[in-house]
MOPAC internal coordinates of N, CA, C and O (Angstrom, degrees):
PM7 1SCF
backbone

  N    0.0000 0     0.00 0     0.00 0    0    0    0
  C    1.4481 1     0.00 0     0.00 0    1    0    0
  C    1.5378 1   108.65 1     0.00 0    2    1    0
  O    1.2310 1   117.95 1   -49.57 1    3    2    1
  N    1.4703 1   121.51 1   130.43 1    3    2    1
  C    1.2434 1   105.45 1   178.96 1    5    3    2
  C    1.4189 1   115.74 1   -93.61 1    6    5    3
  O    1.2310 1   116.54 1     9.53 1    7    6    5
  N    1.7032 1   124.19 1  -170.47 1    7    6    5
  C    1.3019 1   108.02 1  -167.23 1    9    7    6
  C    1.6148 1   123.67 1  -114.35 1   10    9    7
  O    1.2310 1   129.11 1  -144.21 1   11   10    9
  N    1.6666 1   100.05 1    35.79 1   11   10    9
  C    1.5078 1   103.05 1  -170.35 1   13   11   10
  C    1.9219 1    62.48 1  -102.36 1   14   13   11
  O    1.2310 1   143.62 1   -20.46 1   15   14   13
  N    2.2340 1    71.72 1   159.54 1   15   14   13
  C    1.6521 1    99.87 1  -173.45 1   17   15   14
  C    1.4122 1    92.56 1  -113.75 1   18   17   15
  O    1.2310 1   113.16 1   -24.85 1   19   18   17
  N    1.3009 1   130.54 1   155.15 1   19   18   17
  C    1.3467 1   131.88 1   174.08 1   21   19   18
  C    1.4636 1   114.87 1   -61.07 1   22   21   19
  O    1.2310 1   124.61 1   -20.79 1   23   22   21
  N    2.0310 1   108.75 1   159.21 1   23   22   21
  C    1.4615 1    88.51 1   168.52 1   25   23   22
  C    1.6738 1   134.27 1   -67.10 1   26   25   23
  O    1.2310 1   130.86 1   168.88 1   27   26   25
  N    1.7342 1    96.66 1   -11.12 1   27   26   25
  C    1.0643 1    97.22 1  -168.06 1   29   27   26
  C    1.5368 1   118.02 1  -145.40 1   30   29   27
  O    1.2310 1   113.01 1   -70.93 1   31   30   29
  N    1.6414 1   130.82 1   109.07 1   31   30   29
  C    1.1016 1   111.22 1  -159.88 1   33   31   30
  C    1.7847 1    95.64 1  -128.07 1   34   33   31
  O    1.2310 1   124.18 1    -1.65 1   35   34   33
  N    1.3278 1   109.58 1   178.35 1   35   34   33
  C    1.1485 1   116.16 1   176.80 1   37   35   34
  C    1.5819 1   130.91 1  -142.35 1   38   37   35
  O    1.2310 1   105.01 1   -30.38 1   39   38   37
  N    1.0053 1   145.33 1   149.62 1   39   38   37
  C    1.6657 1   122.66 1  -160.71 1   41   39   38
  C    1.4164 1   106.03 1  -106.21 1   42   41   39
  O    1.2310 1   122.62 1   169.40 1   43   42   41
  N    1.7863 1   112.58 1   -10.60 1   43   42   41
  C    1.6124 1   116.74 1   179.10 1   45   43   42
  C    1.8928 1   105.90 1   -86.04 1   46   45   43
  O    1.2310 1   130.47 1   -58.68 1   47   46   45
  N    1.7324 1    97.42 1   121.32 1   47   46   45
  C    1.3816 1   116.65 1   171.96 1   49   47   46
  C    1.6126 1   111.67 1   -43.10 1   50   49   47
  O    1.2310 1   118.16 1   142.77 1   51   50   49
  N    1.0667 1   121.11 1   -37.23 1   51   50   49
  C    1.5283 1   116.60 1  -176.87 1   53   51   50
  C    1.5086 1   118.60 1   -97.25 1   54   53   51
  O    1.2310 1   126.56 1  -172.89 1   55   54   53
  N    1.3587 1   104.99 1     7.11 1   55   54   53
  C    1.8050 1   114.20 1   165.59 1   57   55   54
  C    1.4741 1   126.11 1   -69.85 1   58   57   55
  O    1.2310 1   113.93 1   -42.53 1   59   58   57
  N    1.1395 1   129.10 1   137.47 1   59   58   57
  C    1.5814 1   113.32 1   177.78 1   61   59   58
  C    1.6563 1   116.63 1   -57.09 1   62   61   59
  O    1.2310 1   119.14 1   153.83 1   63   62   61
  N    1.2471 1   119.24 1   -26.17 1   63   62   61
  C    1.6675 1   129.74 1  -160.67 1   65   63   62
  C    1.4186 1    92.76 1  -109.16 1   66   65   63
  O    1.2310 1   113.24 1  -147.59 1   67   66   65
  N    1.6033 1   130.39 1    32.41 1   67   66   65
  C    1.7514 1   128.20 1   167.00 1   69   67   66
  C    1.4188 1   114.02 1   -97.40 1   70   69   67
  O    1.2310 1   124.12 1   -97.07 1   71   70   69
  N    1.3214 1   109.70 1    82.93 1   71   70   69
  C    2.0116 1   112.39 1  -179.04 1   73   71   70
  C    1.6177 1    94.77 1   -96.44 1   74   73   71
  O    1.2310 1   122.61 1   -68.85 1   75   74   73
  N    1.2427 1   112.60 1   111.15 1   75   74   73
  C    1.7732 1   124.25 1   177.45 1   77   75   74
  C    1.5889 1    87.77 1   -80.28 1   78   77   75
  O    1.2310 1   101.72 1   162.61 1   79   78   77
  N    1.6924 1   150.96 1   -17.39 1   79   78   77
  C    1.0064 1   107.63 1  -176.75 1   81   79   78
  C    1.4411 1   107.37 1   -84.73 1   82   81   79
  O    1.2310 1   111.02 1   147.71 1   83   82   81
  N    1.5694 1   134.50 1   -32.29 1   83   82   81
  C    1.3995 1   135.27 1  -178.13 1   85   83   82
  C    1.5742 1    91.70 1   -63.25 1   86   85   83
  O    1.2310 1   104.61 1   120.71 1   87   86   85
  N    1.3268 1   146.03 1   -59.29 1   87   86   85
  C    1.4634 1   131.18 1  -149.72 1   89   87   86
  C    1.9424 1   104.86 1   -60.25 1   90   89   87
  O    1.2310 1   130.29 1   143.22 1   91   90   89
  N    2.2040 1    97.76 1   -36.78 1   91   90   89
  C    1.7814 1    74.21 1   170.24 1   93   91   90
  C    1.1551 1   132.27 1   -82.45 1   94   93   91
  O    1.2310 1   114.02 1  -155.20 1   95   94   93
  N    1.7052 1   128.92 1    24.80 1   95   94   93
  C    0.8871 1   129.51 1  -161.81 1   97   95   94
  C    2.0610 1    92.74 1   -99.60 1   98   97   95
  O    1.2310 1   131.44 1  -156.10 1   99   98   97
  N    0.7344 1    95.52 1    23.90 1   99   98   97
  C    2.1902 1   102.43 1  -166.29 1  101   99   98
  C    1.1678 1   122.77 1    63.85 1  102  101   99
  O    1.2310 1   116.59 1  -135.91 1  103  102  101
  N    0.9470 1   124.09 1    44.09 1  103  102  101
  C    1.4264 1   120.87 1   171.44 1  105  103  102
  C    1.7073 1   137.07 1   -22.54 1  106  105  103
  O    1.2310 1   110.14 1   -94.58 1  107  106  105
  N    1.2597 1   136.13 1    85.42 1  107  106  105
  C    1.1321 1   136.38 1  -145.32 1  109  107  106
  C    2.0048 1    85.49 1   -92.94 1  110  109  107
  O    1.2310 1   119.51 1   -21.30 1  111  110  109
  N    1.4603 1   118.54 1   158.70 1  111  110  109
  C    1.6682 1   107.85 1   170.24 1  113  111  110
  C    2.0134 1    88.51 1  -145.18 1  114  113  111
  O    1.2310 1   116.76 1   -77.56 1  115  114  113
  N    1.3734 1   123.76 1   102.44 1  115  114  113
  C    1.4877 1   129.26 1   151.58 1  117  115  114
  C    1.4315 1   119.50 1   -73.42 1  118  117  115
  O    1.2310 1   120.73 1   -92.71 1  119  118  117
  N    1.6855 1   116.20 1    87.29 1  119  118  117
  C    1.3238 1   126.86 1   160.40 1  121  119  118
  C    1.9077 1   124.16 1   -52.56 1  122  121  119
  O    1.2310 1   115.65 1   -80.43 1  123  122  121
  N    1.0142 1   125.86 1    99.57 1  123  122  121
  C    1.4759 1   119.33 1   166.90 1  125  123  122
  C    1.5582 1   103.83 1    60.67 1  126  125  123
  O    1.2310 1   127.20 1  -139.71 1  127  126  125
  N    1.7920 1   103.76 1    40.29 1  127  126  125
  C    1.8493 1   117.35 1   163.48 1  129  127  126
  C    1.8649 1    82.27 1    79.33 1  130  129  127
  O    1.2310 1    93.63 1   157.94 1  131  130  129
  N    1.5273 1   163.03 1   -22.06 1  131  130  129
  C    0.8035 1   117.82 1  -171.28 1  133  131  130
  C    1.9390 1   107.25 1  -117.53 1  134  133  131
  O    1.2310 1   116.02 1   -25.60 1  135  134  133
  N    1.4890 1   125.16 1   154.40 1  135  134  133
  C    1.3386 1   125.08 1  -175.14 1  137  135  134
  C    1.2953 1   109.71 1   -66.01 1  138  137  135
  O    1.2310 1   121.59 1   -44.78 1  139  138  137
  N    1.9907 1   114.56 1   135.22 1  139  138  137
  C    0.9377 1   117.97 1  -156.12 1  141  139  138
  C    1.4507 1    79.12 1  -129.55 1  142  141  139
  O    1.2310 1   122.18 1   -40.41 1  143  142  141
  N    1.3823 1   113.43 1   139.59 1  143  142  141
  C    1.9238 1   127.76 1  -177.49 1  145  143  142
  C    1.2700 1   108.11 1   -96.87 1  146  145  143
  O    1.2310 1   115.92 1   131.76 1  147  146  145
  N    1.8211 1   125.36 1   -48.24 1  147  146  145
  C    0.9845 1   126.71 1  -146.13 1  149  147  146
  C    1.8576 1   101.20 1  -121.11 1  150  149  147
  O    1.2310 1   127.24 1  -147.41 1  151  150  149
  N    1.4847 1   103.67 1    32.59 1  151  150  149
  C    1.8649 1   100.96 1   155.80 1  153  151  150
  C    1.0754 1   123.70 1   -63.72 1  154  153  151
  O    1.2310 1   113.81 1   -42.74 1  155  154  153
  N    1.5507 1   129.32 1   137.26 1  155  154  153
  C    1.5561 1   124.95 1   166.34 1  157  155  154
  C    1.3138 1    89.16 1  -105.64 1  158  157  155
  O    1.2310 1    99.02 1    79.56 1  159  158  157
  N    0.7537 1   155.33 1  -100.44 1  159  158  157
  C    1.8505 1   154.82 1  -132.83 1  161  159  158
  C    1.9883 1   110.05 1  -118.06 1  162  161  159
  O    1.2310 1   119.28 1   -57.93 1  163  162  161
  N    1.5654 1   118.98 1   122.07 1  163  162  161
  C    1.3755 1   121.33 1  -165.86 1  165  163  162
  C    1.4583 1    88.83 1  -122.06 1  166  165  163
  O    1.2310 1   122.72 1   -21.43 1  167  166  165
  N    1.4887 1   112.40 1   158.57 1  167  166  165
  C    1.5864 1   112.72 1   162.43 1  169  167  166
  C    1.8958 1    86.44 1  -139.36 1  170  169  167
  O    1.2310 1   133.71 1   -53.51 1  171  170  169
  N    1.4815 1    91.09 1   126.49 1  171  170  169
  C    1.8116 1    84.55 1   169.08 1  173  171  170
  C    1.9299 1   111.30 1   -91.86 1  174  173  171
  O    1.2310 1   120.17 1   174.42 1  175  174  173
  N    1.3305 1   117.28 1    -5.58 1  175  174  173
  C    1.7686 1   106.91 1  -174.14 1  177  175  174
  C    1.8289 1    95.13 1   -81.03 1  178  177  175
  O    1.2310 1   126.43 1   133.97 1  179  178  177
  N    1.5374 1   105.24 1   -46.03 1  179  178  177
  C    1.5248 1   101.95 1  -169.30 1  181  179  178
  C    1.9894 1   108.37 1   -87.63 1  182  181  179
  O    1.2310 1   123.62 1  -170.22 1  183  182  181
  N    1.2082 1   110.66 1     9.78 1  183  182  181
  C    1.6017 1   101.40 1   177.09 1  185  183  182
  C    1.4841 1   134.13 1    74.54 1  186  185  183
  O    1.2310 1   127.74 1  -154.27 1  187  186  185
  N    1.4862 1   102.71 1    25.73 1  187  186  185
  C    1.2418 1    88.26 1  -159.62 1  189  187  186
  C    1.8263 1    94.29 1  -137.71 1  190  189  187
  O    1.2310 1   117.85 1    -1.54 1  191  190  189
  N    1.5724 1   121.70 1   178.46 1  191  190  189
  C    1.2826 1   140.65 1   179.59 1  193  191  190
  C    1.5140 1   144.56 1  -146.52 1  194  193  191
  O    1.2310 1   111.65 1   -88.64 1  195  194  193
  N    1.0913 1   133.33 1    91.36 1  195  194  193
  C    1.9162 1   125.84 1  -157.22 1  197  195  194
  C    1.1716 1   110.65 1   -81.69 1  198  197  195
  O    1.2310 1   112.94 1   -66.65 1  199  198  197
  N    1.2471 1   130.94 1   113.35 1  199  198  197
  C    1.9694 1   129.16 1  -173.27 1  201  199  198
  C    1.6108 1    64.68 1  -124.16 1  202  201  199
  O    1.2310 1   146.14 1   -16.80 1  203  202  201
  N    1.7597 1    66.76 1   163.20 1  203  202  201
  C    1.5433 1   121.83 1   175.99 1  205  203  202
  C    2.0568 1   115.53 1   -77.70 1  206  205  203
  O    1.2310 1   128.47 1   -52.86 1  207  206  205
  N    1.1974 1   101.28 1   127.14 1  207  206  205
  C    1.1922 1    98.71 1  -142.68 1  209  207  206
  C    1.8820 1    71.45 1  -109.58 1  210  209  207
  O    1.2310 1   119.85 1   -60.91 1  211  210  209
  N    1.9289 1   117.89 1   119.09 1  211  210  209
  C    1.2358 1   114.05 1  -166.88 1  213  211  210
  C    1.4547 1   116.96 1     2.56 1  214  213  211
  O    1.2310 1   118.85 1    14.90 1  215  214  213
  N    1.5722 1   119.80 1  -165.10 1  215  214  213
  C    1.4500 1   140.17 1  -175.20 1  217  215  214
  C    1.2421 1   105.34 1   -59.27 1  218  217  215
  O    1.2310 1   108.74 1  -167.87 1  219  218  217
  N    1.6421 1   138.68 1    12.13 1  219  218  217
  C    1.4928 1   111.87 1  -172.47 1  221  219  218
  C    1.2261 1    93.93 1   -79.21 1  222  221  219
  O    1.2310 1   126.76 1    -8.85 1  223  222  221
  N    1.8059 1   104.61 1   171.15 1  223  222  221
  C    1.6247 1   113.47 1   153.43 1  225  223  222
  C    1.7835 1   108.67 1  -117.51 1  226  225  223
  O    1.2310 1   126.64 1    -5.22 1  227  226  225
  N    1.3439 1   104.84 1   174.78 1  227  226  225
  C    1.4888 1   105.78 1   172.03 1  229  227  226
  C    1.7996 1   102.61 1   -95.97 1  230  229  227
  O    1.2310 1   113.35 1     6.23 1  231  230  229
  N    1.4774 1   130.19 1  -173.77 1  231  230  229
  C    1.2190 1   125.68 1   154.31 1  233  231  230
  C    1.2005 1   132.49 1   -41.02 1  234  233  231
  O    1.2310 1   122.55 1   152.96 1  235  234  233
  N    1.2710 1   112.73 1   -27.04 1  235  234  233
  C    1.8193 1   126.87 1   176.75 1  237  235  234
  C    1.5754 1    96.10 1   -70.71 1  238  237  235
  O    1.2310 1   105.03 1   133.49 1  239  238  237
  N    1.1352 1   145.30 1   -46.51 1  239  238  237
  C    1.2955 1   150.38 1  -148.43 1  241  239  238
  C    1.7636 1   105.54 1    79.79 1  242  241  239
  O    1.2310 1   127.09 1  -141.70 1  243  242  241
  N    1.1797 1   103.96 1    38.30 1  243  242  241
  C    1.9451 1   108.13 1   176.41 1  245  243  242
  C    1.7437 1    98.39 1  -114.95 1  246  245  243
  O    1.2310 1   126.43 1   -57.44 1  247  246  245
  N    1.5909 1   105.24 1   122.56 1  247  246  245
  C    1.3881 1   104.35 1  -178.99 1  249  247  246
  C    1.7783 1   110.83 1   -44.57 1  250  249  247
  O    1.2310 1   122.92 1   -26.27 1  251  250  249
  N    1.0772 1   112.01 1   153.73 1  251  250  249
  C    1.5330 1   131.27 1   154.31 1  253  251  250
  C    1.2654 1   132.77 1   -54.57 1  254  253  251
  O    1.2310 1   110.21 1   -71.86 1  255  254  253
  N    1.4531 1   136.00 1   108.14 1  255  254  253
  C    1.2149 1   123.91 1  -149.87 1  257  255  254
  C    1.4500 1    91.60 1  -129.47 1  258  257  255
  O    1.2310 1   118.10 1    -1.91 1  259  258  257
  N    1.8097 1   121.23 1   178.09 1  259  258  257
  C    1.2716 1   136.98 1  -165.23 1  261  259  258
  C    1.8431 1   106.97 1  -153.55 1  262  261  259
  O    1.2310 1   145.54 1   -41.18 1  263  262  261
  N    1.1573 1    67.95 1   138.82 1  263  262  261
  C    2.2322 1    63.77 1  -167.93 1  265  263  262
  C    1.4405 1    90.30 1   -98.92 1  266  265  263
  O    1.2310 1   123.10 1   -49.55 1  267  266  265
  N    1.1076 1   111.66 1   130.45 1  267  266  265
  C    1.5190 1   112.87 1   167.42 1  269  267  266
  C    2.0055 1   112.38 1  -111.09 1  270  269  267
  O    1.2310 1   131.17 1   -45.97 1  271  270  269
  N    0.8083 1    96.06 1   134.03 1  271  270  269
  C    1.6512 1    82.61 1   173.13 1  273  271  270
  C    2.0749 1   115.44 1  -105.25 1  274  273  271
  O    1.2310 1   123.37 1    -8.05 1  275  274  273
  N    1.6188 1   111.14 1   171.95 1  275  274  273
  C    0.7656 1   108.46 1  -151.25 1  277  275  274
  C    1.7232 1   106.74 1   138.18 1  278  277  275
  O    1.2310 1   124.99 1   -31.69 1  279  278  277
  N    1.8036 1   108.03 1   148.31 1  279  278  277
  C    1.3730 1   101.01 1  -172.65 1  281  279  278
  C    1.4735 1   119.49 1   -74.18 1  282  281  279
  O    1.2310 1   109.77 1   -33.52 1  283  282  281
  N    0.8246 1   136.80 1   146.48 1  283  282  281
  C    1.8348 1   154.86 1  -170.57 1  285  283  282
  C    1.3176 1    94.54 1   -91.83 1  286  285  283
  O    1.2310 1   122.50 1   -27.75 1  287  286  285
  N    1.2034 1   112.82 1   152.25 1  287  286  285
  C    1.6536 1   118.67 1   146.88 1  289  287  286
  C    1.8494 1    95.53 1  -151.43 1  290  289  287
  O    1.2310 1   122.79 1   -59.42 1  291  290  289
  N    0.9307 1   112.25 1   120.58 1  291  290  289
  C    1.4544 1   135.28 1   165.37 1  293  291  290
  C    1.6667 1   113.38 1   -65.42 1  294  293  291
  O    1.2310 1   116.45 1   -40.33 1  295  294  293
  N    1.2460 1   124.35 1   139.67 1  295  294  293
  C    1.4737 1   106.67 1   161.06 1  297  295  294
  C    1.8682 1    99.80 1  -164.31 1  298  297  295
  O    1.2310 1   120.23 1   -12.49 1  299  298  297
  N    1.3989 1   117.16 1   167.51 1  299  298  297
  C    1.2065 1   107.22 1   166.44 1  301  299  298
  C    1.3424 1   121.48 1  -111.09 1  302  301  299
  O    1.2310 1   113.03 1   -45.02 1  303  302  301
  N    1.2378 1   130.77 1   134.98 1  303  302  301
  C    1.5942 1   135.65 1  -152.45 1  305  303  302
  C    1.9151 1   103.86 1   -84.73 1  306  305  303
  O    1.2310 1   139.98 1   -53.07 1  307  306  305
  N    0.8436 1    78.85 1   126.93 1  307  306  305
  C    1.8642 1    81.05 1   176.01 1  309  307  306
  C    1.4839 1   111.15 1   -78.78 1  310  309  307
  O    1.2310 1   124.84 1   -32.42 1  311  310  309
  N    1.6807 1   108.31 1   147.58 1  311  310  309
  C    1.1462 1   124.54 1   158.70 1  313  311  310
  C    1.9586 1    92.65 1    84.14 1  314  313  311
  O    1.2310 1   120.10 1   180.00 1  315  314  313

């Protein structure tokens, strides 16, 4: 596997952009230079990021998310 990360990945199983083998590889996501824990879905060409917006859920029972934009940097976390 090589070690570029896609532009665009996502952590929900029923998304088109959900590759479980890159996510076990650790996926690290630096929002606007600082580490961000709680991304579900990043795109680095269009700038943008979906976190988890506290404990709500939607009707699906899938937390609530917020796109924030801003530069991405992707990386994979060692060890």
């Amino acid at each position: 596997m090589s070690d570029t990360l896609p532009d665009r990945l996502s952590t929900d199983p029923d998304s088109p952009f959900y590759d479980a083998d890159v996510l076990a590889r650790n996926v690290g996501i630096r929002f606007k230079g600082e580490e961000k824990t709680n991304v579900d879905e990043y795109c680095v060409s269009e700038g943008w990021v979906r976190v988890a917006v506290g404990n709500s859920k939607d009707r699906r029972g899938r937390p609530l998310t917020m796109k924030l934009n801003g530069p991405v940097e992707p990386y994979f976390r060692e060890g």
